[in-house]
N, C-alpha and C positions, 0 to 999 in steps of 0.2 A: 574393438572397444578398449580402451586404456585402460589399465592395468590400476588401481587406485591406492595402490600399496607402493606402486613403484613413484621415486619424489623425481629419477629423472624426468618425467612424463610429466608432472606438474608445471604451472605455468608459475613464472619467475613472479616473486613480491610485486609492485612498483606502487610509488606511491606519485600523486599528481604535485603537490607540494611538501614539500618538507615531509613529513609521515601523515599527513591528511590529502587528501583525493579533491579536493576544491582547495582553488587559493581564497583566503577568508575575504579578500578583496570581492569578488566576484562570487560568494556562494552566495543565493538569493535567500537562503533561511535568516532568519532573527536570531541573535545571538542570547536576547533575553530584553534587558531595557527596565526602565521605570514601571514599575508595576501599577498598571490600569483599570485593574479592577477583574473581578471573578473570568465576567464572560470572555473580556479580551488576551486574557490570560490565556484559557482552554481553546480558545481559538487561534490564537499565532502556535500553542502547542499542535494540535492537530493539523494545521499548515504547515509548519514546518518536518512535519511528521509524512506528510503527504507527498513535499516537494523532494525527501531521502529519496523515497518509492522512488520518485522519478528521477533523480539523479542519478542512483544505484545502476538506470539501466538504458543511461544518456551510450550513445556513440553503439551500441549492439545491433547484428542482423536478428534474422528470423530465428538463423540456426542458435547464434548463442540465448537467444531471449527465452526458445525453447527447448534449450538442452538440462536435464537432470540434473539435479546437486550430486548424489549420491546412489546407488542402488542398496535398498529397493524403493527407495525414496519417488516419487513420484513428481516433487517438487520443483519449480523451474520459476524462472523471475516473470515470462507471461505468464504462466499457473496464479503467482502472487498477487500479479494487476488485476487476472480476472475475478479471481477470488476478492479482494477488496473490493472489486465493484459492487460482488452481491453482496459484501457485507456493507457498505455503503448503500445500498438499496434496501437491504433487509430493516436495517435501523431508521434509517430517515424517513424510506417512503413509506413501508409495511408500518413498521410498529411506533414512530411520530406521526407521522401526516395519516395512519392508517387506509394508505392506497392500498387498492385490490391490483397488485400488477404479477404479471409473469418473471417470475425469475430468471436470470439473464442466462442460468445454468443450474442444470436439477444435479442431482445427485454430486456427485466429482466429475462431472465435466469440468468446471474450471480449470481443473489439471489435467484430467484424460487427455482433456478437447486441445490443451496448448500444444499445438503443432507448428511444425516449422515452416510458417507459410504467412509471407508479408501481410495478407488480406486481415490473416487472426488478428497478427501482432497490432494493426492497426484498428481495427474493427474493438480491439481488448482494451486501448488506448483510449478510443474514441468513447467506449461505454462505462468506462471509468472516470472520464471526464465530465460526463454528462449529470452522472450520481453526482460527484463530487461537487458540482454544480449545483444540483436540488439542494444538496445539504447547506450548503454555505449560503444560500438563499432561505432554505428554511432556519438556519440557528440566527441569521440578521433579521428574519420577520417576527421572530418570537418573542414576545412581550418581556419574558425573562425568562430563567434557567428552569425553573420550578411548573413549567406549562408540561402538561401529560402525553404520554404517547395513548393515541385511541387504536391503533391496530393492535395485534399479538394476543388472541383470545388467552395463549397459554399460560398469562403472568401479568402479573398486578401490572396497574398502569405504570410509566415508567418517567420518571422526571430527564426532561432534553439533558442535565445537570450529569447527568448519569449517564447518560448515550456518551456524550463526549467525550468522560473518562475513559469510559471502555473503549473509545475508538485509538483515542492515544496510543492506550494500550496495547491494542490490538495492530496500531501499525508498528510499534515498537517492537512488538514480539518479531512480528515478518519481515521488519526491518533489518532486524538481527539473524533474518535465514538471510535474506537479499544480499547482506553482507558476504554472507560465509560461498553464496552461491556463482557471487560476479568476483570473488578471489577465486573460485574454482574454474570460472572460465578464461581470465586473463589475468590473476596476479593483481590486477586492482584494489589496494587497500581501502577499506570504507572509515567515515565518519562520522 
């Protein structure tokens, strides 16, 4: 195990362009634009928010995708993907569309379970995609922002309006481990 105190052992800075990790040429995110209105707004947010996730951990094998930030940290960039999956399930399907479904992972499997094993890493891919799929389907068939989530017995209905914030959010926050965790495995600066 490497030594996390020692900096010779650490993987060297690099940055892909200039000090950002995508040439702006070529990054498929939105830079921002003419302001569209509420929902189109929170939606290129949350896309582009979604498209980091997966930039963050473009060009990785099994072993980097599931290797640890830190100990005792448990966290790893397929930990992150699976983990958004079920939070992209948990909100869209459960508590907007109020589907009765299995969760893709109980307890902290989404991190236990990240193993370093192509089948995961793809299979964590695959199931991430698919949520991320219902949602984007669900927040374009929705009449407007203001439409209630019917599942989630534990808490007042929840306006789509509100899901979306939190979702930002909440890639934002991960966003900012994913960073800290693909500079610990190659030196790759994020943006």
């Amino acid at each position: 195990m490497t030594d996390i105190t020692d900096d010779a052992a650490l993987p060297e800075r690099t940055f892909g362009w200039w000090d950002m990790w995508a040439d702006p040429g070529s990054d498929p995110r939105e830079a921002g634009g003419p302001y569209s209105g509420e929902r189109q707004t929170l939606v290129r947010y949350l896309r582009d928010r979604r498209l980091t996730l997966e930039m963050k951990c473009v060009g990785l094998d099994a072993e980097s995708m599931a290797r640890r930030s830190v100990p005792p940290s448990d966290m790893s960039l397929l930990g992150l993907v699976r983990h958004m999956a079920e939070i992209e399930q948990y909100w869209f399907r459960r508590v907007m569309a109020g589907e009765d479904v299995t969760a893709h992972y109980t307890g902290n499997m989404a991190f236990d379970g990240a193993k370093p094993d192509p089948a995961v890493v793809e299979d964590a891919w695959t199931t991430w995609r698919a949520e991320v799929a219902f949602a984007e389907r669900f927040v374009a068939e929705a009449p407007d922002l203001d439409v209630l989530g019917t599942g989630d017995e534990e808490s007042d209905p929840t306006p789509l309006r509100e899901v979306l914030i939190h979702m930002i959010e909440e890639y934002a926050r991960h966003n900012g481990h994913a960073d800290l965790i693909r500079e610990r495995i190659d030196g790759r600066i994020g943006q």
